[in-house]
DSSP file (Angstrom, degrees, kcal/mol; ACC not computed):
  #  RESIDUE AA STRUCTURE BP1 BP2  ACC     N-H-->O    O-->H-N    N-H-->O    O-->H-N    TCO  KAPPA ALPHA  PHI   PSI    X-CA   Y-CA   Z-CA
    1    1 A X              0   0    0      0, 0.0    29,-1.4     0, 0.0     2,-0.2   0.000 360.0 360.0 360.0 126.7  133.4  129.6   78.5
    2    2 A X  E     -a   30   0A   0     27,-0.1     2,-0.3    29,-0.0    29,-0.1  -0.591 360.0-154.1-111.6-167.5  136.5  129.3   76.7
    3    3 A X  E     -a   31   0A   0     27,-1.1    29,-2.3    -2,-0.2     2,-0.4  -0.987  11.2-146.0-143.5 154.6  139.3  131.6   75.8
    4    4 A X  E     -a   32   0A   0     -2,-0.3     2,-0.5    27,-0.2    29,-0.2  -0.921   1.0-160.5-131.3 157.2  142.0  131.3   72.5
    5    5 A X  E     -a   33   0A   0     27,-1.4    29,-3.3    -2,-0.4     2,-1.0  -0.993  15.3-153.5-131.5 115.1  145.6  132.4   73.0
    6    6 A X  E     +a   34   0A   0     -2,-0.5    29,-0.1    27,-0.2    -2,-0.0  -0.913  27.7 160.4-106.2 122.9  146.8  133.0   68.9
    7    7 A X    >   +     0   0    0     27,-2.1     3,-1.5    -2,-1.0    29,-0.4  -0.229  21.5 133.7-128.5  37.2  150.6  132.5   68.9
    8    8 A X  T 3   +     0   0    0      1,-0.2     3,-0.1    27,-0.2    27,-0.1  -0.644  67.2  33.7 -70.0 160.0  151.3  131.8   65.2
    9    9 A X  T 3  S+     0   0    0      1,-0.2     2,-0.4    -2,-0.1    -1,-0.2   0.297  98.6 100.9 105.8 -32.6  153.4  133.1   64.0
   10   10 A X    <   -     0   0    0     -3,-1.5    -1,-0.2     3,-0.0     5,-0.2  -0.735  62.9-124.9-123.1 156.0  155.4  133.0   66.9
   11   11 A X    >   -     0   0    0     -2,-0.4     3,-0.9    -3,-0.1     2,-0.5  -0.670  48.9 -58.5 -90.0 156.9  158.6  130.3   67.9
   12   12 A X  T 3  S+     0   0    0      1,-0.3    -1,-0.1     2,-0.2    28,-0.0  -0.679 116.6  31.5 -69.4  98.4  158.7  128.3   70.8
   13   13 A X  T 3> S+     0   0    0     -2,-0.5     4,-3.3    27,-0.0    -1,-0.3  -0.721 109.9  73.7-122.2  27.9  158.8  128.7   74.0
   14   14 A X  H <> S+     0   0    0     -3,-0.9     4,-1.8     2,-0.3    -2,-0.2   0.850  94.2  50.5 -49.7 -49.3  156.5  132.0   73.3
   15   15 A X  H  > S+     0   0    0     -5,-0.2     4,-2.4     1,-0.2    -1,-0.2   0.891 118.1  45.6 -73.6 -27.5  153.2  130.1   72.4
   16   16 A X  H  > S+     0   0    0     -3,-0.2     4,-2.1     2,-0.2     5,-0.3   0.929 110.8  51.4 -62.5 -39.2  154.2  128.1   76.2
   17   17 A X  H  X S+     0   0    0     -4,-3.3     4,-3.0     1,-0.2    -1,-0.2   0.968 118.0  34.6 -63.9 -44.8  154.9  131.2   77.9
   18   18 A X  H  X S+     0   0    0     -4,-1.8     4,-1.0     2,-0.2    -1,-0.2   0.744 116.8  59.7 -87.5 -24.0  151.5  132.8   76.7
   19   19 A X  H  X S+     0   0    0     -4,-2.4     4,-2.0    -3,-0.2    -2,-0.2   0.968 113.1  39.1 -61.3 -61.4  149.8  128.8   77.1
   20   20 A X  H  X S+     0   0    0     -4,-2.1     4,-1.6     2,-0.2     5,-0.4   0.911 113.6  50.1 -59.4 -44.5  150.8  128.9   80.8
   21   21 A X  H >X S+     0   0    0     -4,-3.0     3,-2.8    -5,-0.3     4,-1.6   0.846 117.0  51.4 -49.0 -80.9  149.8  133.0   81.6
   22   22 A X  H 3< S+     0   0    0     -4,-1.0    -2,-0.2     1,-0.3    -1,-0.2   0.431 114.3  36.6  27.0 -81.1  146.6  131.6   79.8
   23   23 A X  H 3< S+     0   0    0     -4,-2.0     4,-0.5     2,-0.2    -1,-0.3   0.436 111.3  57.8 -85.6 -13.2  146.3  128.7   82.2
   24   24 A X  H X< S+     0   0    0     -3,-2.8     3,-1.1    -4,-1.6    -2,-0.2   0.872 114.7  46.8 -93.3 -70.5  147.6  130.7   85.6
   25   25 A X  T 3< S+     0   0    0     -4,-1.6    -2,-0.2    -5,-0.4    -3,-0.1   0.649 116.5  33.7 -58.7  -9.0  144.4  133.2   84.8
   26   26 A X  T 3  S-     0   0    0     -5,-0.4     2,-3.1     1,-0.1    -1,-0.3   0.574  80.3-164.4-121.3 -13.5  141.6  131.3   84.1
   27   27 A X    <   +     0   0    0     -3,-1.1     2,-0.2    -4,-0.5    -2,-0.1  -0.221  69.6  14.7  73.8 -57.4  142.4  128.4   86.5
   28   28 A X  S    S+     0   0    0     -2,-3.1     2,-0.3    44,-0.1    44,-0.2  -0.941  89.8  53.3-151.9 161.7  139.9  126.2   84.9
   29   29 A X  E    S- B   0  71A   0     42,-1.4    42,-2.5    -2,-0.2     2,-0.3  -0.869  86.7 -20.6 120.8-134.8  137.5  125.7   81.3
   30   30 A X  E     -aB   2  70A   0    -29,-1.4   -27,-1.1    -2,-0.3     2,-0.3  -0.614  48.7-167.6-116.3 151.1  138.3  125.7   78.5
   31   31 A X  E     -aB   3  69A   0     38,-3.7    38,-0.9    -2,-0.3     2,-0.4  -0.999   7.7-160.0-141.3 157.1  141.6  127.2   76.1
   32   32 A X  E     -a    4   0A   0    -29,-2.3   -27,-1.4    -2,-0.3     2,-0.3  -0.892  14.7-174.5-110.2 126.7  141.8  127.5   72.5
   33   33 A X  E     -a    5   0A   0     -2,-0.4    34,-1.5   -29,-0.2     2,-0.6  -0.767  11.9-164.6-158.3 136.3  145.4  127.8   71.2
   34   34 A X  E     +aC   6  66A   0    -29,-3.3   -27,-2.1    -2,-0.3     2,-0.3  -0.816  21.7 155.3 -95.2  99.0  146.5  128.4   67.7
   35   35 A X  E     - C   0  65A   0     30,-0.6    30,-1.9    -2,-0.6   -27,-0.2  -0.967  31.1-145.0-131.6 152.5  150.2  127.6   66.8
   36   36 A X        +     0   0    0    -29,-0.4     2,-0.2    -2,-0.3     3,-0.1  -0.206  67.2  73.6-114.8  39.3  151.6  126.8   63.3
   37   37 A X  S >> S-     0   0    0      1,-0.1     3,-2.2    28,-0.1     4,-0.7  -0.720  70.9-131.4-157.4 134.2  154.0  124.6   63.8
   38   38 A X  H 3> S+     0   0    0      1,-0.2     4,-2.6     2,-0.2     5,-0.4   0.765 112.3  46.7 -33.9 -45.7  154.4  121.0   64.7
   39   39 A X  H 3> S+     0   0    0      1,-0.2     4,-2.7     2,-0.2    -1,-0.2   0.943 108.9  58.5 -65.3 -32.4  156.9  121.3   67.3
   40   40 A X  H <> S+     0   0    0     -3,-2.2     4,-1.2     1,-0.2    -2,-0.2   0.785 106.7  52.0 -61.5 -22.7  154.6  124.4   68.9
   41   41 A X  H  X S+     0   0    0     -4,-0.7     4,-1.5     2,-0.2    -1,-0.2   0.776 112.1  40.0 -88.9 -39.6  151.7  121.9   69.2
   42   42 A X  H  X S+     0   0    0     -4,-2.6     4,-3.2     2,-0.2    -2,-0.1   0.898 114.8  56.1 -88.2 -31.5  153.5  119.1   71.1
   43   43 A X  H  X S+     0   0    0     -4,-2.7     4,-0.9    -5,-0.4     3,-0.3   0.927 115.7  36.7 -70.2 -90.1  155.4  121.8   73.4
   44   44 A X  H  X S+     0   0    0     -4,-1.2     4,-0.5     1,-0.2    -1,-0.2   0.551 113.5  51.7 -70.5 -21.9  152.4  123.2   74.4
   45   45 A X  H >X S+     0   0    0     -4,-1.5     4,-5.2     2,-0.2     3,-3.5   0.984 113.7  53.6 -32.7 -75.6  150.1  119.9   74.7
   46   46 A X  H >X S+     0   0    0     -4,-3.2     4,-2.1    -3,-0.3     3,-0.6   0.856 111.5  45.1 -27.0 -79.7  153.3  118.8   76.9
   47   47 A X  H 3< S+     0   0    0     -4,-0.9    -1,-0.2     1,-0.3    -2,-0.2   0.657 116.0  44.1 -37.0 -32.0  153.0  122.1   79.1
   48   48 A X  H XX>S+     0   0    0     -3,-3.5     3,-3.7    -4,-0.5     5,-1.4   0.903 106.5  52.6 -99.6 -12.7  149.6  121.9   79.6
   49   49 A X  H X<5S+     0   0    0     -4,-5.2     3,-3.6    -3,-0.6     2,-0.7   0.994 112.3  57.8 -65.9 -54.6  149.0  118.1   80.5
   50   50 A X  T 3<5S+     0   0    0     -4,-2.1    -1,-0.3     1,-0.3    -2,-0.2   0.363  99.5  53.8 -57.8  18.0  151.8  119.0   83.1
   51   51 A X  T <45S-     0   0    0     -3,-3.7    -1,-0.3    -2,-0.7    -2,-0.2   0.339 132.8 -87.7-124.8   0.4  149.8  121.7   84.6
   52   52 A X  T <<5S+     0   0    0     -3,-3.6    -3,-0.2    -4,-0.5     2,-0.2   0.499  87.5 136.9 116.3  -5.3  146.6  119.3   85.3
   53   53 A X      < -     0   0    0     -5,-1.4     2,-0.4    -4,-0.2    -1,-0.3  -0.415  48.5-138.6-121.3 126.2  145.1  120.1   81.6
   54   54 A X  B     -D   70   0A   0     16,-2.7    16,-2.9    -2,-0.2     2,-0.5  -0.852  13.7-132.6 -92.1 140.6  143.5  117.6   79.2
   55   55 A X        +     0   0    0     -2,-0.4    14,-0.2    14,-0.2     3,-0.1  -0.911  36.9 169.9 -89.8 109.4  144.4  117.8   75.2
   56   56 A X        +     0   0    0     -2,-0.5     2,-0.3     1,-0.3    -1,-0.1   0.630  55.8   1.9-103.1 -17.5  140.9  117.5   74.5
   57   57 A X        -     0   0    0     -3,-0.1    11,-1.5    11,-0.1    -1,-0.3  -0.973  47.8-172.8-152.3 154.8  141.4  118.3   70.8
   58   58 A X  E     +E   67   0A   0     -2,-0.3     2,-0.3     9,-0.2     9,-0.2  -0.661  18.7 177.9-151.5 111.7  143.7  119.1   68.2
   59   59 A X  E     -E   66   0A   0      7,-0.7     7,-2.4    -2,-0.2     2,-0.4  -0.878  28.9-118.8 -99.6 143.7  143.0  120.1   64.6
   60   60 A X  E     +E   65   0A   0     -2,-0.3     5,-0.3     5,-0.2     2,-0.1  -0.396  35.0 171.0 -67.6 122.7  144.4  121.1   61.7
   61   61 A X        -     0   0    0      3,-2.6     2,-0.4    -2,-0.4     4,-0.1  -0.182  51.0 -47.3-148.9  79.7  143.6  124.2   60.5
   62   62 A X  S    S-     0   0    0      2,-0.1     0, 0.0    -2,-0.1     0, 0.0  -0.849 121.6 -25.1-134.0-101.4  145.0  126.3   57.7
   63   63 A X  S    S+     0   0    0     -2,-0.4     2,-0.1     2,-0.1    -3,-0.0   0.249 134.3  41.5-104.7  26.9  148.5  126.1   57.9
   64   64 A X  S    S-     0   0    0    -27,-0.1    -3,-2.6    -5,-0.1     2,-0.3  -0.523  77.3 -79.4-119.5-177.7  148.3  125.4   61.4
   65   65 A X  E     -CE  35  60A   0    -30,-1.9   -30,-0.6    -5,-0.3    -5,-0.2  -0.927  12.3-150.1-116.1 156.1  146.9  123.9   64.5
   66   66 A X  E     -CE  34  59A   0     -7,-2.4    -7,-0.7    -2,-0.3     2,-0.7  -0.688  18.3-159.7-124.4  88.7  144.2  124.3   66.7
   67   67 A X  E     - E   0  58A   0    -34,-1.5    -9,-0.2    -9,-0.2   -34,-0.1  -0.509   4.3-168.3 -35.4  66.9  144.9  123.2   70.6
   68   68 A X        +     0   0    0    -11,-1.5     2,-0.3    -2,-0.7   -36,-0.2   0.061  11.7 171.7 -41.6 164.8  142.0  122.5   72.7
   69   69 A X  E     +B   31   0A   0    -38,-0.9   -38,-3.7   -14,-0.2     2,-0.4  -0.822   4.3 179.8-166.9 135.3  142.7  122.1   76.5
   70   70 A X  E     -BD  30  54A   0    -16,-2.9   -16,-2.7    -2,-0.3     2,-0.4  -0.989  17.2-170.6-144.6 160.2  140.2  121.8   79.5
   71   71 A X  E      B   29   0A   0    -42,-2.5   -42,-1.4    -2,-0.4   -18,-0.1  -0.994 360.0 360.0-140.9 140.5  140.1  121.4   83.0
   72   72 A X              0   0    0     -2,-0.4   -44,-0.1   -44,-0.2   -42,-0.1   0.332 360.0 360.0 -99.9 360.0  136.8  120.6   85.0
């Protein structure tokens, strides 16, 4: 099961603050997160690989990204 955290829209460190509640609540699966801006996309990759979290994808998608993450 996964879950998507949409932070466009929103500046850094917002989409990390809400990437980490995210990852605190669900422990493990899967997360979706949507940020539209380059710098949101590597700051929250960064955040999550340091929490135990794999970047399992990352696509572009309208004038944004979309930020896979899993943990087994």
């Amino acid at each position: 099961m996964s879950t998507t955290v949409d932070a466009r829209g929103l500046s850094c460190p917002q989409p990390v603050l809400m990437t980490m509640d995210e990852i605190k609540a669900v422990g493990k699966g899967e997360i979706i997160i949507q940020v539209d801006t380059d710098t949101s996309k590597e700051n929250v990759s960064r955040a999550a690989e340091s929490q135990g979290w794999q970047v399992s994808d990352v696509q572009e998608e309208g004038e944004g990204y979309r930020v896979t993450i899993k943990r087994e």
